[in-house]
C-alpha positions as CSV (number, residue, x, y, z in Angstrom):
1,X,37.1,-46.9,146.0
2,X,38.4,-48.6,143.2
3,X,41.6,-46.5,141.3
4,X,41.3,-46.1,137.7
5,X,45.0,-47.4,136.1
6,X,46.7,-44.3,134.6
7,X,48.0,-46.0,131.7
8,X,43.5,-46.8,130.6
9,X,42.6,-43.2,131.1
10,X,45.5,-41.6,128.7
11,X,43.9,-43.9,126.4
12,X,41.0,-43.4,126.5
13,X,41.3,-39.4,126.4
14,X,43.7,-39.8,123.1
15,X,40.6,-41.7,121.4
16,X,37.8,-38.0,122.3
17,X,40.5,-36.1,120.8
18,X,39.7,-35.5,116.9
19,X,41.9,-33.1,114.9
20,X,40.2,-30.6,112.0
21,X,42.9,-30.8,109.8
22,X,42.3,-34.4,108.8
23,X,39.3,-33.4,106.9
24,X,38.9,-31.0,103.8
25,X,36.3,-27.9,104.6
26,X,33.3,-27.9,102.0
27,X,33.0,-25.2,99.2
28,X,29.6,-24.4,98.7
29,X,29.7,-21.9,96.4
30,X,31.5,-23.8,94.1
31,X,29.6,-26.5,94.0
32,X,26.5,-23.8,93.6
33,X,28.6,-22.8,90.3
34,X,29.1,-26.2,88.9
35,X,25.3,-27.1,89.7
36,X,24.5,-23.5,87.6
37,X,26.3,-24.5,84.6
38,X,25.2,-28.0,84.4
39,X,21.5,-26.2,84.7
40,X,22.5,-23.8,82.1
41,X,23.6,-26.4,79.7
42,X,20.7,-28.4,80.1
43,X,18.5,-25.7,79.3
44,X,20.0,-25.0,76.3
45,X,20.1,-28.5,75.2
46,X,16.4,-28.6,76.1
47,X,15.3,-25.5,73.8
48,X,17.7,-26.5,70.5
49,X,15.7,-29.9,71.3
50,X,12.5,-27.7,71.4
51,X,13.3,-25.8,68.3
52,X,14.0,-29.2,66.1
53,X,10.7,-30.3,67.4
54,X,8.7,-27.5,66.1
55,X,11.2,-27.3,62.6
56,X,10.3,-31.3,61.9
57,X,6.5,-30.5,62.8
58,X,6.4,-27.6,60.2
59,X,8.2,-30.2,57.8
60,X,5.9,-32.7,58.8
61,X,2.4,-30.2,58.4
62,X,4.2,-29.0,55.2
63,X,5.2,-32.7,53.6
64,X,1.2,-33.6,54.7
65,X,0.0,-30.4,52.8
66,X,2.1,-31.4,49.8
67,X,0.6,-35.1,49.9
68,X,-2.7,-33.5,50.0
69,X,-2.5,-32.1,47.1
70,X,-0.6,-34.2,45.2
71,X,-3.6,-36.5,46.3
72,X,-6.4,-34.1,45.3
73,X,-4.5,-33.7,41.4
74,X,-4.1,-37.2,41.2
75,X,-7.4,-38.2,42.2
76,X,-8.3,-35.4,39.6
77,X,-6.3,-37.0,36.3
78,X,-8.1,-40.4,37.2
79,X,-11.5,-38.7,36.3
80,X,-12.7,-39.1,33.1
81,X,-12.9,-36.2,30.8
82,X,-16.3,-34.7,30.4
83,X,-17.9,-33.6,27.5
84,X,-19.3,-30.2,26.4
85,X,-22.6,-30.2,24.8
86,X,-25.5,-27.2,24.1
87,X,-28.5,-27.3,25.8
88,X,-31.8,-27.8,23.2
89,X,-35.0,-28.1,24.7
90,X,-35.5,-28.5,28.1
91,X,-38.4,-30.5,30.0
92,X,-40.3,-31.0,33.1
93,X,-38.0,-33.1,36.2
94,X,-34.9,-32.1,35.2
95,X,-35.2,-33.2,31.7
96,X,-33.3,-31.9,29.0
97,X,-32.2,-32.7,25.1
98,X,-28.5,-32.0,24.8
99,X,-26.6,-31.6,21.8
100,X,-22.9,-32.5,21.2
101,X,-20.3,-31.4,18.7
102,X,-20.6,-34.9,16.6
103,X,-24.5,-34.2,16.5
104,X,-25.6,-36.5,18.0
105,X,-28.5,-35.7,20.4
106,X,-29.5,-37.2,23.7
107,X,-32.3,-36.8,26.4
108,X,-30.2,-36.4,29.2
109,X,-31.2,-35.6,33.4
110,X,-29.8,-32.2,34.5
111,X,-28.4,-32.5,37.8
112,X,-30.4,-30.7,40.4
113,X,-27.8,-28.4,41.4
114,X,-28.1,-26.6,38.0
115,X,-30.3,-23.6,38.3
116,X,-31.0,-21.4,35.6
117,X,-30.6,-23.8,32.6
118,X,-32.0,-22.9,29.1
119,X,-31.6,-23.6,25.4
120,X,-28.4,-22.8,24.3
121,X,-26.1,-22.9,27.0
122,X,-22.9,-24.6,27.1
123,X,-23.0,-27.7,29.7
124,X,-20.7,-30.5,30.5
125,X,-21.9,-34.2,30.1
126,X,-20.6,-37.4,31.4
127,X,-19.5,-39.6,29.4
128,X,-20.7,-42.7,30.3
129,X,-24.0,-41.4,31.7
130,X,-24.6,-38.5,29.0
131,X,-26.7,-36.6,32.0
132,X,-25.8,-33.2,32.3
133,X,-23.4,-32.3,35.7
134,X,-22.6,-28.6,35.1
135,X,-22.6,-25.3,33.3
136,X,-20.1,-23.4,32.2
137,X,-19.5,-20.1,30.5
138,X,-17.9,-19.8,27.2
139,X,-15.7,-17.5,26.2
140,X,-17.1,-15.8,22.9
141,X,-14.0,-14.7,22.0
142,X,-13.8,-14.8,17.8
143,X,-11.1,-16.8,16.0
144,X,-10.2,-14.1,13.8
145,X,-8.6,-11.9,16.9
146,X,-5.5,-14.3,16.5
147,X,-4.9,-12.9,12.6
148,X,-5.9,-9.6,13.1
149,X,-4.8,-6.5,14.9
150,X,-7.1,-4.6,17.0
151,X,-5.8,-1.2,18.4
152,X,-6.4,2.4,18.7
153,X,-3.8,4.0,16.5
154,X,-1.4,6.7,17.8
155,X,-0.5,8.0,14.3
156,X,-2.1,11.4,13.4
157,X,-2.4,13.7,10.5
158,X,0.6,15.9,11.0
159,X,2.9,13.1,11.0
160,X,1.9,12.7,7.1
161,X,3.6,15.2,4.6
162,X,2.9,15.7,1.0
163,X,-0.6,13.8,0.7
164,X,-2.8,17.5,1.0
165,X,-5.1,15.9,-1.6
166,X,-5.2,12.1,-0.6
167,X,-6.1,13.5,3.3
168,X,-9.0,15.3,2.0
169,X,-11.0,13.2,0.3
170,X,-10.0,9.9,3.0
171,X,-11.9,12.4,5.5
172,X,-14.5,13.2,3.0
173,X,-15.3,9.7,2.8
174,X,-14.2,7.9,6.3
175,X,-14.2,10.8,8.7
176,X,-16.9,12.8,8.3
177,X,-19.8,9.9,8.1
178,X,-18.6,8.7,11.4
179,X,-18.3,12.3,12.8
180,X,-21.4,13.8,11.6
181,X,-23.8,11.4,10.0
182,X,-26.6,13.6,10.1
183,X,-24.9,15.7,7.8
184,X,-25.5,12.9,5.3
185,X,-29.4,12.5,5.9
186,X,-30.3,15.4,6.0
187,X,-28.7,16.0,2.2
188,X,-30.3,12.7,1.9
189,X,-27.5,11.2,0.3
190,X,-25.9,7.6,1.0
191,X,-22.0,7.9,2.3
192,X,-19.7,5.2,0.6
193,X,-18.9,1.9,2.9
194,X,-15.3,2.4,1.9
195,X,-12.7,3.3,-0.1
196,X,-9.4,1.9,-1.8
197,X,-5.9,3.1,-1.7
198,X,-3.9,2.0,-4.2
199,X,-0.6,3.4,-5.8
200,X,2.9,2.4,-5.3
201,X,4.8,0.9,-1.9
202,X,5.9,3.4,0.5
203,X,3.9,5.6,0.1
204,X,1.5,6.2,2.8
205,X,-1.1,4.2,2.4
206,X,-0.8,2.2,5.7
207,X,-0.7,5.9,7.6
208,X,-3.4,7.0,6.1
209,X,-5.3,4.4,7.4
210,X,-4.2,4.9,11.3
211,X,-4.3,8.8,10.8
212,X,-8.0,8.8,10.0
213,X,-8.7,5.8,12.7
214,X,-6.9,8.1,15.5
215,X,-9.0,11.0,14.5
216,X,-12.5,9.7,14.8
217,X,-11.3,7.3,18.1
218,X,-12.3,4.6,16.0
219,X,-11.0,0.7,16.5
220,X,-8.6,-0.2,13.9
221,X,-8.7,-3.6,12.8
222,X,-6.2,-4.5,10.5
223,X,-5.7,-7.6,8.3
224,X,-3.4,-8.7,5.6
225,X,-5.1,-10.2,2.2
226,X,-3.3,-13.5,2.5
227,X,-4.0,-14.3,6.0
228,X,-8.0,-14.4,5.2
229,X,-6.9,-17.5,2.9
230,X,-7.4,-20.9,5.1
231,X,-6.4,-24.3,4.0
232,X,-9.5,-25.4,4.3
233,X,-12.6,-25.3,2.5
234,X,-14.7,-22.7,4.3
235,X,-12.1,-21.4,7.1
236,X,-11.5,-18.1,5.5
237,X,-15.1,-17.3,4.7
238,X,-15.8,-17.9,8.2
239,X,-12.6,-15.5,8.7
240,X,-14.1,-12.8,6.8
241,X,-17.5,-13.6,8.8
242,X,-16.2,-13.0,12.1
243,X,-13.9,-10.3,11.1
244,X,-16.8,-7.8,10.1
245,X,-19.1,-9.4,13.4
246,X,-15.9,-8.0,15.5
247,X,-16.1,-4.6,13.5
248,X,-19.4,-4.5,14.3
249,X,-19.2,-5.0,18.1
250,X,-16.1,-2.7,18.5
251,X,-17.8,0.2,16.6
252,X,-17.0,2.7,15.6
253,X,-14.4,0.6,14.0
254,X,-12.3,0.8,10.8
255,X,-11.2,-2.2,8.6
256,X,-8.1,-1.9,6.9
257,X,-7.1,-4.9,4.7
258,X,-3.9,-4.2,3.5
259,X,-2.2,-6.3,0.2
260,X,-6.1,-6.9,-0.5
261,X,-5.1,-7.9,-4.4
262,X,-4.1,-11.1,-2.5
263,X,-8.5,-12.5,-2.3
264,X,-9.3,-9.9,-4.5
265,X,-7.5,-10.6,-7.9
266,X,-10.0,-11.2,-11.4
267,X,-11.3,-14.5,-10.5
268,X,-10.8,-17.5,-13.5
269,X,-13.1,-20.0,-15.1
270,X,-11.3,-22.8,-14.6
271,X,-8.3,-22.8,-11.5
272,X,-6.6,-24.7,-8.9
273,X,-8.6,-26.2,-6.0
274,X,-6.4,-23.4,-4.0
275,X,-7.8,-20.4,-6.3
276,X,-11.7,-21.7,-5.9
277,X,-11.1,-21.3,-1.8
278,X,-9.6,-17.9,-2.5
279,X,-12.7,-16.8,-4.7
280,X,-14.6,-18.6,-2.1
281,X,-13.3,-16.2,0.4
282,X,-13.5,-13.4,-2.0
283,X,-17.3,-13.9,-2.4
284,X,-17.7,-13.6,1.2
285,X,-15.9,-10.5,1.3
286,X,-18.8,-9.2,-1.1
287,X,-21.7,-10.2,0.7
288,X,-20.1,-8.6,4.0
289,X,-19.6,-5.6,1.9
290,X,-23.3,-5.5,0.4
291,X,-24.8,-6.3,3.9
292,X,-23.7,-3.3,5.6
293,X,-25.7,-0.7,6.1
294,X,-24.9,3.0,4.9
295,X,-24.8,4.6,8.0
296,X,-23.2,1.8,9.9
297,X,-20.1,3.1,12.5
298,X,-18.2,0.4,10.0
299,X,-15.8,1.3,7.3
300,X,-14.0,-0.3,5.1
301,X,-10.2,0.7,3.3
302,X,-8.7,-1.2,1.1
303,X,-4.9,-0.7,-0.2
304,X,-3.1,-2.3,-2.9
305,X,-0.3,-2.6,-5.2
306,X,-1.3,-3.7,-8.2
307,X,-5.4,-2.2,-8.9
308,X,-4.7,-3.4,-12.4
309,X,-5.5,-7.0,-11.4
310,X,-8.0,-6.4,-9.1
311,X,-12.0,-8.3,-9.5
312,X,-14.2,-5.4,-10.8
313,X,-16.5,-6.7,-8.4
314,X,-14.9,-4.8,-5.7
315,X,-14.2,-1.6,-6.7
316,X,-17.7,-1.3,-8.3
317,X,-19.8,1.3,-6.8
318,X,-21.8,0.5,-3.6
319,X,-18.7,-1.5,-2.1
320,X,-15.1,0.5,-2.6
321,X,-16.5,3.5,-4.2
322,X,-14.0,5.7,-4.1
323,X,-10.3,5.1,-5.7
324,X,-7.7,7.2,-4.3
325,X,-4.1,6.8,-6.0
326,X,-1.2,7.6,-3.5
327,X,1.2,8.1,-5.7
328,X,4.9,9.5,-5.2
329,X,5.5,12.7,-4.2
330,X,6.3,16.0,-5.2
331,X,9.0,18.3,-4.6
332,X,6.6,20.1,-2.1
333,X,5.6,17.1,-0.8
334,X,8.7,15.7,-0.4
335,X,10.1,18.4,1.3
336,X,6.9,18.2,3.6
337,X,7.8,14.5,4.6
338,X,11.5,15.4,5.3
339,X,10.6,18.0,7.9
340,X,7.9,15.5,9.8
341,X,10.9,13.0,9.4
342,X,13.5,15.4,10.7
343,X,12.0,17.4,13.1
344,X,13.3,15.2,15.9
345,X,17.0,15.2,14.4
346,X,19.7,17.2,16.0
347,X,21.1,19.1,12.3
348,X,23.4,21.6,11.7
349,X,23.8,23.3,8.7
350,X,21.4,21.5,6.3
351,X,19.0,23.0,3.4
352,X,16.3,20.8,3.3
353,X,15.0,22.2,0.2
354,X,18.0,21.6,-1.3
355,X,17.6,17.3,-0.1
356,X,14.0,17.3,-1.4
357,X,15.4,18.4,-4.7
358,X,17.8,15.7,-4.5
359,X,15.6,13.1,-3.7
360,X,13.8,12.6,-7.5
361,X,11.1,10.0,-7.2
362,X,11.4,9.2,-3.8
363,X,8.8,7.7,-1.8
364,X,7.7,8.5,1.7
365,X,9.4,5.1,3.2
366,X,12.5,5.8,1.3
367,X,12.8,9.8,2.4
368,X,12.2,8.6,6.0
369,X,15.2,5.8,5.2
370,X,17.2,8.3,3.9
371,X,17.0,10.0,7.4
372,X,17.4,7.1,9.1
373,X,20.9,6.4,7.1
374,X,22.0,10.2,7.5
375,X,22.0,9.7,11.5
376,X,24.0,6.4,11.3
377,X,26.7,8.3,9.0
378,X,26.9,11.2,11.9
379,X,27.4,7.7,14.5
380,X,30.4,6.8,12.8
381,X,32.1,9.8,13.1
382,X,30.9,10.1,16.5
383,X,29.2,13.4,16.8
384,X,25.9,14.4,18.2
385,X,24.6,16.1,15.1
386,X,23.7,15.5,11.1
387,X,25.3,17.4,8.9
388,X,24.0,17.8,5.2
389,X,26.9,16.3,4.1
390,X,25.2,12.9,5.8
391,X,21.9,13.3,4.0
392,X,23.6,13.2,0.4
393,X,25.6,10.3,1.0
394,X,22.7,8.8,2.6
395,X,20.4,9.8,-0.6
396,X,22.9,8.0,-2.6
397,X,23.3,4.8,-0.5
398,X,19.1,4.7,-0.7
399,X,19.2,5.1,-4.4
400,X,22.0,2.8,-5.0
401,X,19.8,-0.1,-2.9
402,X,17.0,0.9,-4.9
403,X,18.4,0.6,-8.3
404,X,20.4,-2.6,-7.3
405,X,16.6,-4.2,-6.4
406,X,15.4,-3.2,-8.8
407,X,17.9,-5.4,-11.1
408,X,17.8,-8.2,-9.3
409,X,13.9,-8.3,-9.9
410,X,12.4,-7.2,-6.4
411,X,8.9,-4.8,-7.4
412,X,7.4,-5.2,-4.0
């Protein structure tokens, strides 16, 4: 038997022997953390990724939207214009003879898709083609809406004061026929188509007007003289036209034209070509006013400054028949309008009476003025009441304005 050498064996054992501490031990929950975060992070990453994707899509569908559209208008600004024409006579096979605003008349083909077509309605034609491609509806809306007002009025008769007289005969002849027009045939007489009211400004003419419109629920259309006059040569006898057609289909329906001297005025032989449209106008205005019928929910007030230069023509019986002057007030009236004009006021210590005594041949605008001033005289010396200490300096700073118009040339 062979013996090993000592020296080979301790070798060969000091080579088995390993030792742990050369070698680090592993941390696996550490490296689970790291690996946790790094997954964390990416997540995130991946939905702010996710979010930008679906923000730029919504841009994107919202940009294509906007394209669209501007397309669609663009494409729509590129087609010709078409015209609008009124169907004439209309024929077998979609035939049809279409007039257009020059005059001109053409036998145009209706476009199948148009059901319903006949003479008189509004279509729209091609222009190169002249066939007809639509209808359309027209708005029959008058031209005289844009001069006039149309309204139900608010104002009623307590708010006038001093005018006893003038309010009974405005409701003898504009109230009652609308009210009870029966009345009137069984009498078997013919109510007046209108009346005038003339008399100096301010004094209640307008409110007469409204007061009588409020009380029969009536349409009040109201006009000024001078906007019925057009530049050109048949526009405001047109005006006058459509004004009474517009009475007529808001009935019952009052027309007040106001400053109505302004058409109205004697008419001259020989004139301007201005002052033959006037009278042109003026004569339409007669015609409207001998074409209504007596019993008609229609009624007509005129009001004026100056009657004396008014066209007998008008205020001849059958048209304006009856003339009621609104003149200035009494004392008793006077003191009437001062309490409608001061019943809102907070006073203290004042004798009306005493103010309508001082307010000599004052109209209703200036009395209402007068109250208007007295309250701005109590704001400057900051109270919360009018004293009547405000009312007669008010009264004077009215009359002083009055008189100083007056000089200077201004009649109203």
């Amino acid at each position: 038997m062979t013996e090993i050498p000592a020296s080979s064996s301790k070798e060969e054992s000091e080579k088995k022997i390993v030792y742990s501490e050369t070698f680090e031990p592993l941390d696996l929950e550490s490296e689970n953390k790291v690996l946790q975060d790094e997954l964390n992070k990416l997540e995130q990453e991946n939905r702010v990724a996710y979010s930008g994707l679906k923000q730029a899509q919504d841009e994107t569908a919202l940009l294509k939207d906007m394209f669209t559209k501007a397309s669609g208008e663009l494409e729509s600004l590129k087609k010709p214009s078409l015209l609008v024409g009124e169907v004439g006579t209309i024929f077998p096979k979609n035939k049809a003879i279409v007039k257009l605003p020059n005059g001109n008349k053409f036998y145009s083909h209706v476009s199948v898709e148009i059901k319903g077509l006949k003479p008189g309605d509004t279509v729209l034609v091609d222009q190169k083609s002249l066939n007809v491609v639509e209808k359309i509806e027209v708005c029959d809306e008058l031209d005289v809406e844009k001069f006039v007002i149309v309204n139900k009025p608010t104002e009623s008769w307590k708010e006038i004061g001093g005018l006893t007289k003038e309010i009974q005969e405005v409701k003898e002849v504009i109230e009652l026929p609308l009210k009870k027009p029966e009345l009137f045939k069984k009498i078997g007489i013919k109510p007046p188509k209108g009346i005038l009211l003339y008399g100096p400004p301010g004094t209640g003419k307008t409110l007469l007007a409204k007061a009588v419109a409020n009380s029969t629920q009536a349409t009040f259309i109201e006009v000024v003289g001078s906007e019925l006059v057009q530049k050109f040569i048949g526009e405001g006898a047109k005006l006058v036209k459509e004004m009474f057609n517009l009475a007529k289909a808001k009935a019952p329906s009052i027309v007040f034209i106001d400053e109505i001297d302004a058409i109205a005025s004697v008419r001259m032989e020989n004139g301007t070509s201005g002052e033959r449209e006037v009278n042109r106008t003026f004569m339409q205005l007669l015609a409207e006013l001998d074409g209504f019928n007596n019993l008609d929910n229609v009624k007509i007030i005129g009001a004026t400054n100056r009657i004396d230069i008014l066209d007998q023509a008008i205020i001849r019986p059958g048209r304006l028949d009856r003339l009621i002057e609104v003149g200035l007030p009494d004392e008793k009236g006077r003191l009437e309008i001062l309490k409608v004009h001061s019943k809102e006021m907070n006073l203290q210590k004042v004798k009306l009476k005493d103010l309508s005594e001082a307010m000599t041949n004052f109209s209703g605008a200036e009395i209402r003025a007068a109250c208007t001033e007295a309250g701005y005289f109590a704001i400057r010396k900051n109270r919360d009441h009018v004293t009547h200490d405000d009312f007669l300096k008010a009264i004077e700073k009215v009359r002083f304005e009055e008189e100083e118009d007056l000089q200077k040339g201004f009649y109203g």
